[in-house]
ZAMARGU-4260 file (C-alpha; in steps of 0.2 Angstrom, whole numbers, plus 5000, padded with zeros to 4 digits):
<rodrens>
0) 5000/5000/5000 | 5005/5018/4995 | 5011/5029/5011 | 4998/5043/5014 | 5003/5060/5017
5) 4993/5072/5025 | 5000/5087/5030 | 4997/5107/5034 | 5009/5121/5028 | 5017/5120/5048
10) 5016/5102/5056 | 5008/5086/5051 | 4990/5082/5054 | 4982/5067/5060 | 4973/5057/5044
15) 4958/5068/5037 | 4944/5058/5039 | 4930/5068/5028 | 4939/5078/5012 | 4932/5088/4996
20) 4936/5076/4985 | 4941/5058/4981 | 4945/5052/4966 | 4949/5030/4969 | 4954/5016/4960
25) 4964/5028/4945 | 4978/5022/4938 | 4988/5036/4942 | 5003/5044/4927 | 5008/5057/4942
30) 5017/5068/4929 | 5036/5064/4932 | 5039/5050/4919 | 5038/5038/4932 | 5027/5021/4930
35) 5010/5022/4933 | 5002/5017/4952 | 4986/5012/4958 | 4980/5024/4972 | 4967/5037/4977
40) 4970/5056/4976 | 4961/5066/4991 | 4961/5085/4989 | 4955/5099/5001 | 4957/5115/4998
45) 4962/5117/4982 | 4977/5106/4988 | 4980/5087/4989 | 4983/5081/5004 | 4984/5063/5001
50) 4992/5051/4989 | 4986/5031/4993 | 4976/5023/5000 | 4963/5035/5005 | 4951/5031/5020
55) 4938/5043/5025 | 4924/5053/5015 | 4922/5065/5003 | 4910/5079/4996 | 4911/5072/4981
60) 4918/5058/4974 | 4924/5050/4958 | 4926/5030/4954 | 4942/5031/4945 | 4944/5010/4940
65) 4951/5007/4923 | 4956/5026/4922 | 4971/5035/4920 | 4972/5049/4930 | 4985/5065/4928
70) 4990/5082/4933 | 4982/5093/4924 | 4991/5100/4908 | 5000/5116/4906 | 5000/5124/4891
75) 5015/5138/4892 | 5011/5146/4875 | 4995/5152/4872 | 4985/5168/4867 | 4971/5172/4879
80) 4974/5190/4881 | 4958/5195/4874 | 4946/5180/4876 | 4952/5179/4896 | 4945/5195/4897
85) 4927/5192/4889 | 4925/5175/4891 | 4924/5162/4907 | 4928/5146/4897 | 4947/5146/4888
90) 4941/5133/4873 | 4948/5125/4864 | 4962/5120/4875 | 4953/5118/4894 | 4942/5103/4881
95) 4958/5095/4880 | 4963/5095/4898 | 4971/5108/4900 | 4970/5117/4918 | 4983/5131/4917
100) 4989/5141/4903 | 5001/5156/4900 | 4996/5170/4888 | 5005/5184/4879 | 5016/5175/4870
105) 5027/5183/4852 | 5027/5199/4859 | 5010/5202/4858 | 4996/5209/4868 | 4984/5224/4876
110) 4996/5234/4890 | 5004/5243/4894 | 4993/5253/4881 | 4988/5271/4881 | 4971/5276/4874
115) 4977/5283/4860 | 4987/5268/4856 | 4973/5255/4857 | 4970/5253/4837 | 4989/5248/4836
120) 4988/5235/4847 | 4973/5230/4843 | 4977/5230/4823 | 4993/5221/4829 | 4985/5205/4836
125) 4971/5207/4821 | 4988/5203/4807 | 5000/5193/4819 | 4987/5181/4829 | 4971/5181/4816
130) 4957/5188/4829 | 4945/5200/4820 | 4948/5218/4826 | 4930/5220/4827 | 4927/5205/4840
135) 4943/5214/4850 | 4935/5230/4848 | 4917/5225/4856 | 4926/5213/4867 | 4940/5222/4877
140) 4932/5234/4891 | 4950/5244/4892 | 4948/5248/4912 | 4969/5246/4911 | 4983/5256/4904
145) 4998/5248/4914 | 5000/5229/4915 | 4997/5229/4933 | 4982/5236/4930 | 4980/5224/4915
150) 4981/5208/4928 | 4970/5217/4940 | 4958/5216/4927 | 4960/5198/4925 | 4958/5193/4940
155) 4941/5200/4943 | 4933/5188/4930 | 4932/5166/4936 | 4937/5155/4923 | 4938/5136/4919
160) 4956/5136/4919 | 4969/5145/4930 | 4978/5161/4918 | 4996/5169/4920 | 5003/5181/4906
165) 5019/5186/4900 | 5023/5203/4894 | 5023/5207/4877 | 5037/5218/4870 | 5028/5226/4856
170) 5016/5235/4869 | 5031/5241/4880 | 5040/5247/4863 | 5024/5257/4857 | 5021/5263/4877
175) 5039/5266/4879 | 5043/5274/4860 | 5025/5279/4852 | 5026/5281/4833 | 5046/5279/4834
180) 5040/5261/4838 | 5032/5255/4824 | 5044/5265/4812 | 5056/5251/4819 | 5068/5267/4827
185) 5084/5259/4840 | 5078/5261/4854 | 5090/5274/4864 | 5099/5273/4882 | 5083/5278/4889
190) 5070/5270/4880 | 5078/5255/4886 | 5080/5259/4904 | 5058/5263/4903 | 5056/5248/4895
195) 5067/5238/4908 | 5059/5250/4923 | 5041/5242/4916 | 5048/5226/4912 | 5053/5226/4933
200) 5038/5231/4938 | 5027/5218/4928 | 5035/5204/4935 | 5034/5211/4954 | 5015/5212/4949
205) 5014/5194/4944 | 5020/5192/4926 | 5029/5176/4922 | 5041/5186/4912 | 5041/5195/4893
210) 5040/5188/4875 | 5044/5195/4859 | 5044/5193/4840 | 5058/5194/4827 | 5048/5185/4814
215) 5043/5193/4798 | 5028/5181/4798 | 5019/5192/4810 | 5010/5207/4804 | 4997/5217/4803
220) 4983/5216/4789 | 4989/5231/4781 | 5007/5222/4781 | 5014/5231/4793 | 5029/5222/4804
225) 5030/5218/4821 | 5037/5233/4828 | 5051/5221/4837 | 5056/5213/4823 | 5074/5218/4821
230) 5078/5226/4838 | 5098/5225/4844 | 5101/5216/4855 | 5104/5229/4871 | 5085/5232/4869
235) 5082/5214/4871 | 5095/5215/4886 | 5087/5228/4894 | 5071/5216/4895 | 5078/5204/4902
240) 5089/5213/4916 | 5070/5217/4919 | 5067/5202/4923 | 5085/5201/4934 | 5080/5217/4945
245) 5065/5207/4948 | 5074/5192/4952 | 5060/5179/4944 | 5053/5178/4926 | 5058/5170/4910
250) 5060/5175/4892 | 5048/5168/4878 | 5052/5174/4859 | 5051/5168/4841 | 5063/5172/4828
255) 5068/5171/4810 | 5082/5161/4806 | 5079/5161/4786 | 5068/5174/4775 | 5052/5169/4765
260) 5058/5167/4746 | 5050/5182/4740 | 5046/5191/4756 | 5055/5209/4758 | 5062/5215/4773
265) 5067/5229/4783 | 5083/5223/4786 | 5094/5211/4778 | 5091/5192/4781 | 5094/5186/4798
270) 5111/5178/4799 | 5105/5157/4809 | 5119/5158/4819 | 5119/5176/4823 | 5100/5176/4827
275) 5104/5163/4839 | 5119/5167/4845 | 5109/5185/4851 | 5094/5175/4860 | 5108/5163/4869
280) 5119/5179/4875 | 5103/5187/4883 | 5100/5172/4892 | 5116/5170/4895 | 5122/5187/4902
285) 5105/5190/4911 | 5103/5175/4921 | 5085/5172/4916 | 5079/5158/4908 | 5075/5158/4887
290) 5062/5148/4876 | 5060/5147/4859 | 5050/5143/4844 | 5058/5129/4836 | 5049/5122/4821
295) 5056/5114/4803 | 5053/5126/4788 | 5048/5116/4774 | 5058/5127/4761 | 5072/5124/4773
300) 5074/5107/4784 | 5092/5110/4787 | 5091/5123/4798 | 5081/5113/4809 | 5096/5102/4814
305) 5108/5116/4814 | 5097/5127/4826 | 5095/5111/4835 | 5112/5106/4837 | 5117/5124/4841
310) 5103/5123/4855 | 5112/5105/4863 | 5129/5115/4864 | 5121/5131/4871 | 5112/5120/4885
315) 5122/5104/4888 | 5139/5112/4887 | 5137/5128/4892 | 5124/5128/4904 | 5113/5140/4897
320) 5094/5138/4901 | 5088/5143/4881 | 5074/5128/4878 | 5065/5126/4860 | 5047/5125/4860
325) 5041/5113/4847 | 5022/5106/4841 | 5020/5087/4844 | 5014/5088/4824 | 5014/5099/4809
330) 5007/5117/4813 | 4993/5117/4798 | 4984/5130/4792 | 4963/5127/4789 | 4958/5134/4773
335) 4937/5135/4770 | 4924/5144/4763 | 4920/5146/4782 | 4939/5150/4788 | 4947/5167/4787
340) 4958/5163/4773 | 4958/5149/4756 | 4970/5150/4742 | 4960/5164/4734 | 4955/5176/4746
345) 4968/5188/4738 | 4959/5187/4722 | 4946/5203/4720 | 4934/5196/4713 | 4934/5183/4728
350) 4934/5197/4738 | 4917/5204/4733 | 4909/5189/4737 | 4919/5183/4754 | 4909/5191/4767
355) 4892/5184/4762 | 4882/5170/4769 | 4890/5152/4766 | 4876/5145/4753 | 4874/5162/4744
360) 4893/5161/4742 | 4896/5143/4736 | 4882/5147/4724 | 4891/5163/4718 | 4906/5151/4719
365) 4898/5139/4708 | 4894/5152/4693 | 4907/5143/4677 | 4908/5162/4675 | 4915/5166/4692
370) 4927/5152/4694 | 4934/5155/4678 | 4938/5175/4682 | 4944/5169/4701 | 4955/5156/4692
375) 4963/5168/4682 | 4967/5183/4695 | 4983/5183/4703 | 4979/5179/4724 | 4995/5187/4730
380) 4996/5204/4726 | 4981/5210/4733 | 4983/5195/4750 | 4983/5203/4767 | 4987/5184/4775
385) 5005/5188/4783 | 5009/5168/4776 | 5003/5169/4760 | 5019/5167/4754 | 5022/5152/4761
390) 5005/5145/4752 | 5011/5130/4741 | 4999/5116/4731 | 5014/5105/4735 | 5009/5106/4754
395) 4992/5105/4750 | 4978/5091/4755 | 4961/5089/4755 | 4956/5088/4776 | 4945/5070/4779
400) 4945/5058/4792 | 4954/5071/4803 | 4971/5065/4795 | 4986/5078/4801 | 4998/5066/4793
405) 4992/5065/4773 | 5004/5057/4760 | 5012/5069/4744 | 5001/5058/4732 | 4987/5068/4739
410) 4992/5085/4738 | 4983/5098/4725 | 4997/5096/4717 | 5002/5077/4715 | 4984/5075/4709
415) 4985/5087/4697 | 4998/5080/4688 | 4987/5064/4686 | 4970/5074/4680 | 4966/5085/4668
420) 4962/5100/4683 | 4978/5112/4689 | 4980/5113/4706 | 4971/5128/4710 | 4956/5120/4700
425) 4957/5107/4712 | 4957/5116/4728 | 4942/5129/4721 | 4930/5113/4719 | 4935/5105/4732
430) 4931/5121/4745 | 4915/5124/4733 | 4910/5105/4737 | 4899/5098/4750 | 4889/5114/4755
435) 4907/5124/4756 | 4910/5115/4772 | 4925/5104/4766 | 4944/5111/4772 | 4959/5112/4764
440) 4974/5107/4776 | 4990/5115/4771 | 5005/5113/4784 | 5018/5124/4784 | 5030/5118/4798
445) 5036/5099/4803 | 5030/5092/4786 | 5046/5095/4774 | 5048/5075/4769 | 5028/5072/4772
450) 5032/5064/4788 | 5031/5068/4806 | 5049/5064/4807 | 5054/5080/4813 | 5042/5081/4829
455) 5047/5063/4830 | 5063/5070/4832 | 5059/5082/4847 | 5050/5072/4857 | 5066/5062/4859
460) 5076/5077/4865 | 5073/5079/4883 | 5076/5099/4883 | 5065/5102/4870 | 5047/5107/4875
465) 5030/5101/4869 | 5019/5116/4864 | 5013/5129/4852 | 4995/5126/4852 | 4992/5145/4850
470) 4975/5145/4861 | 4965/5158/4859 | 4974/5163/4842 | 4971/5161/4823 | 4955/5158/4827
475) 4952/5155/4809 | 4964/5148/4799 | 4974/5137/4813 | 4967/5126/4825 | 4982/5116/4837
480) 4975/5120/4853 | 4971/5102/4854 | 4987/5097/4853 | 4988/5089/4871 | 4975/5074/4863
485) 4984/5073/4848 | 4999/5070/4858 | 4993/5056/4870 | 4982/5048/4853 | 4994/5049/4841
490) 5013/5047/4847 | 5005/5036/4864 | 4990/5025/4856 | 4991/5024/4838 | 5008/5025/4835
495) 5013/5016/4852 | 5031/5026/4851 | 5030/5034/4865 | 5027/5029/4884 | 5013/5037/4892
500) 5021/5043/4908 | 5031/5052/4896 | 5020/5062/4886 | 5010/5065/4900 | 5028/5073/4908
505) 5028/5083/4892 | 5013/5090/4897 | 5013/5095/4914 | 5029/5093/4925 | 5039/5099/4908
510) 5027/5113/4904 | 5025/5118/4924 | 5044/5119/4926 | 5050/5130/4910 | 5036/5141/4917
515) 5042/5143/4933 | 5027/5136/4943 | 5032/5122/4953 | 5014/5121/4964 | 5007/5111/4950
520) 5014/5098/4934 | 5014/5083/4947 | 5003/5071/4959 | 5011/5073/4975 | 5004/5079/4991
525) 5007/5099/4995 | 5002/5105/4976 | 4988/5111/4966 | 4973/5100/4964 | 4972/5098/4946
530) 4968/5084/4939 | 4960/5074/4923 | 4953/5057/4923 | 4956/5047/4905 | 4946/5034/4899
535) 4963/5028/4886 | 4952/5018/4875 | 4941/5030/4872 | 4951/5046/4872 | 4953/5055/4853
540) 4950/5071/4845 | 4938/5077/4837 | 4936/5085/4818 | 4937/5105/4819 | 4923/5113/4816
545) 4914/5133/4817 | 4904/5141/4831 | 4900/5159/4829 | 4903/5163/4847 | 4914/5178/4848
550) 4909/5197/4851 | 4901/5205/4838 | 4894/5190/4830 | 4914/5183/4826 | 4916/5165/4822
555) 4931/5154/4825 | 4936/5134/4824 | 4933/5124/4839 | 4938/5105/4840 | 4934/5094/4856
560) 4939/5079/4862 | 4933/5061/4869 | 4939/5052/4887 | 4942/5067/4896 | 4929/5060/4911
565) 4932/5072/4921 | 4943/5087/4921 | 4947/5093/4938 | 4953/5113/4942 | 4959/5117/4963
570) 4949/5103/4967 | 4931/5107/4957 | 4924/5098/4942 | 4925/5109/4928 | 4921/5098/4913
575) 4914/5078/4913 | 4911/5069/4898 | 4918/5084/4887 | 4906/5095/4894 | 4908/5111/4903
580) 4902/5110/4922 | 4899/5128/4924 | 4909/5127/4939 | 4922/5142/4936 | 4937/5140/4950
585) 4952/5145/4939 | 4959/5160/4944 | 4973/5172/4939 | 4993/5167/4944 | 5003/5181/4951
590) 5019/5178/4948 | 5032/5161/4947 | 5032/5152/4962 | 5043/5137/4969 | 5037/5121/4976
595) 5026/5124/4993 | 5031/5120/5011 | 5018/5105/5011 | 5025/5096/4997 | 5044/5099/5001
600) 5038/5093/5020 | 5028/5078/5009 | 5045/5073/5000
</rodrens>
């Protein structure tokens, strides 16, 4: 029998003998790799209290047998920034057992933000994370100008999930600079000690730590760059000594390491080793620690293993805490009649007829006369989709059976070369098909040899971390949120190529470690109460689909899940069976914090 722990912050208890909440009989993956346990999990408070065994009561209990039951997951790179302030429920991700995520990732977000500087930031998040400016405009109240006043905001509203947030850079850079900002001016000696000054004083109010962008993927829909893109590096140091005054928070960014063919810049392109080599020196000089975007380019799958192995000298030899971030899949793009973008929506005459309802526009679509004039326009020049160069019938696929791993004989254009239809004749009737409700699926990361060979690769490195879901982001053209399903489905029960302990370790103690929050990640006595209960034969995910759920009538994908019996925040159901309870106990998290006195008394 498992030893039962049941302890206060200051001296051990005698055995509870009535708690808020039992779950028995699980199988229980506690989040550190290790093999799975039969047990029962007791939690009061919030807390768990007892790992074992469990006599007693309970308010409520939950009949685990046959079960697996986990820490519940964290996701460390979201974008919740806006729908954390509207909404209670952070979907997609807390229908995929997520429990905890962290927003304000790439640089972007809403404060610091002066009145009059709303419309950028607002316009930003519109281009860079594909949220329509007119939901954000009906949506965000504005009651904050700083970021503490941001998070105060936050923490007024209850959610399903428990929230933190990073700091984005772009909004310090437009606080701190104004137009001088976004006209991608150096910031001087004292710009940078503002932006370290604000940097300071968001972590001492409970940010986790500051993100940015260096990406020429992320714009605005007037193609305007990310106003961080090519900052030098003593701005990127003054962040981050931040972050050292404060003593806590860690550094998230994304970078370029190669140019789009095609794409113009502001700047010359980004030299890999260079662009690295200034990420690892602000980890390295500050102290603090760095993640990264890491993901293959298709155009250039070399650079993968070169970043990679850069990465594995930086950390292994050197000691410095830079970590890549990488998807368990290929990050995809969902192109529709009922998404945000298809192959065509740069085309005018396309244009005309986008915004009408779905069966007057496949109608419209299905005119010989239309298709023929869309056909023949050119969808690039007139494209406001900051990845429309990337946009390739190559890496094409038409979306059944919810397949995220097609073959190349499938792509648009692998099928045109056996028909008498080009590519793009292809995709249009494919999209027009089916009442317009068919997808395209196009991935632009992970996919360069039409394998998953390059995740593959990742989840055999221990430093790299599983993420990049983008919740609350691309709401619609990208759907990943799901990613923790996918993860446990695919690499833990279809493909069998992965143990379970360990992708569940990849999803929590991982995750709740780069982060900084070491109360949750693991089942032991003394942390957060935050659980799921999986049925594993049943679990999967489901196929994406659209709600029109957003302020101001916006629409966006969604995609659930199956075997999530119950997902479990501080203690309190808040979904069973998939469904959401109505039970709302997430709350906001000031701050990183280190493992609590009842779990280092525990161990």
């Amino acid at each position: 029998t498992t030893e039962i722990y049941t302890l206060s912050l200051h001296d051990a208890l005698p055995i509870c003998t009535h708690y808020d909440l039992i779950v028995r009989n699980g199988s229980v993956v506690d989040g550190t790799g290790a093999e799975p346990f039969a047990a029962d999990i007791a939690i009061t408070d919030g807390t768990i209290v007892a790992v074992g065994e469990v006599t007693g009561t309970a308010t409520k209990e939950i009949d685990a047998a046959g079960k697996l039951v986990t820490p519940g997951f964290v996701d460390i790179h979201t974008h919740y920034d806006a729908q954390a302030i509207w909404d209670t429920h952070m979907s997609p991700s807390s229908l995929h057992g997520v429990t905890t995520v962290v927003m304000g990732n790439c640089g972007v977000g809403f404060a610091p933000c002066r009145p009059e500087d709303r419309n950028k930031l607002i316009e930003l998040m519109e281009g860079v994370e594909d949220i329509p400016g007119a939901v954000m405009h009906e949506g965000l109240d504005w009651t904050w100008e700083s970021f503490p006043e941001y998070l105060d905001a936050l923490e007024k509203k209850p959610r399903d999930v428990d929230v933190a947030a990073l700091l984005p850079h772009s909004a310090v850079r437009v606080n701190v600079m104004g137009d001088r900002a976004v006209a991608f001016e150096p910031a001087n000696d004292d710009d940078i000690a503002k932006m370290r000054a604000i940097t300071k004083e968001a972590v001492l109010a409970g940010a986790l730590g500051v993100s940015t962008s260096r990406t020429t993927s992320h714009k605005t829909l007037a193609g305007e760059y990310i106003p961080t893109l090519r900052v030098y590096e003593n701005e990127l140091m003054g962040l981050a000594n931040g972050l050292a005054d404060a003593g806590s928070g860690f550094l998230e960014a994304v970078s370029d390491w190669i140019t789009d063919e095609g794409e113009d810049t502001i700047n010359a392109a980004p030299d890999p080793v260079e662009a690295f080599g200034i990420l690892k020196r602000v980890a390295q000089n500050s102290g603090r620690p760095m993640v990264y975007t890491l993901a293959q380019r298709n155009s250039a799958p070399e650079m993968f293993d070169n970043l990679l192995e850069m990465n594995r000298k930086a950390y292994e030899d050197e000691g410095v805490n830079i970590r890549p971030v990488f998807p368990p899949r290929a990050i995809g793009i969902l192109l529709g009649l009922q998404a945000s973008q298809t192959p065509f929506s740069g085309c005018p005459t396309f244009k005309t007829i986008n915004d009408l309802p779905l069966e007057e526009k496949v109608a419209k679509l299905r005119d010989p006369a239309i298709r023929e004039q869309i056909l023949s326009e050119d969808p690039v020049k007139e494209s406001t989709f900051p990845l429309i160069h990337r946009m390739s019938y190559k890496y094409m696929f038409p979306f059944t059976d919810k397949n995220y791993q097609p073959q190349e004989d499938d792509s648009m254009e692998a099928v045109a070369s056996r028909s008498n239809k080009t590519a793009p004749e292809l995709a249009y009737d494919w999209l027009v098909d089916n009442g317009g409700k068919n997808f395209l699926y196009m991935p632009i990361t992970n996919y360069s040899d039409f394998s998953l060979s390059a995740s593959e690769k990742l989840l055999n490195e221990k430093m790299a971390i599983m993420g990049l879901g983008d919740g609350g982001a691309h709401v619609g053209f990208i759907l990943d949120a799901g990613f923790p399903t996918w993860l446990l489905a695919h690499w833990g029960k279809a493909e069998r190529k992965f143990a379970i302990p360990e992708l569940v370790r990849r999803l929590t103690s991982d995750t709740a470690g780069a982060a900084g929050l070491g109360d949750r990640g693991r089942i032991a006595v003394g942390l957060k109460g935050d659980l799921n209960v999986i049925d594993w034969d049943t679990l999967d995910f489901e196929a994406p689909y659209v709600i029109q759920d957003l302020p101001a009538g916006g629409k966006r994908l969604m995609q659930g899940a199956s075997g999530y019996d119950y997902t479990i925040v501080s203690g309190e159901v808040t979904h069973k069976d998939g469904t959401p309870t109505g039970v709302l106990p997430g709350k906001l998290i000031r701050g990183q914090r280190g493992m609590p006195e009842m779990a280092i008394a525990a161990e």
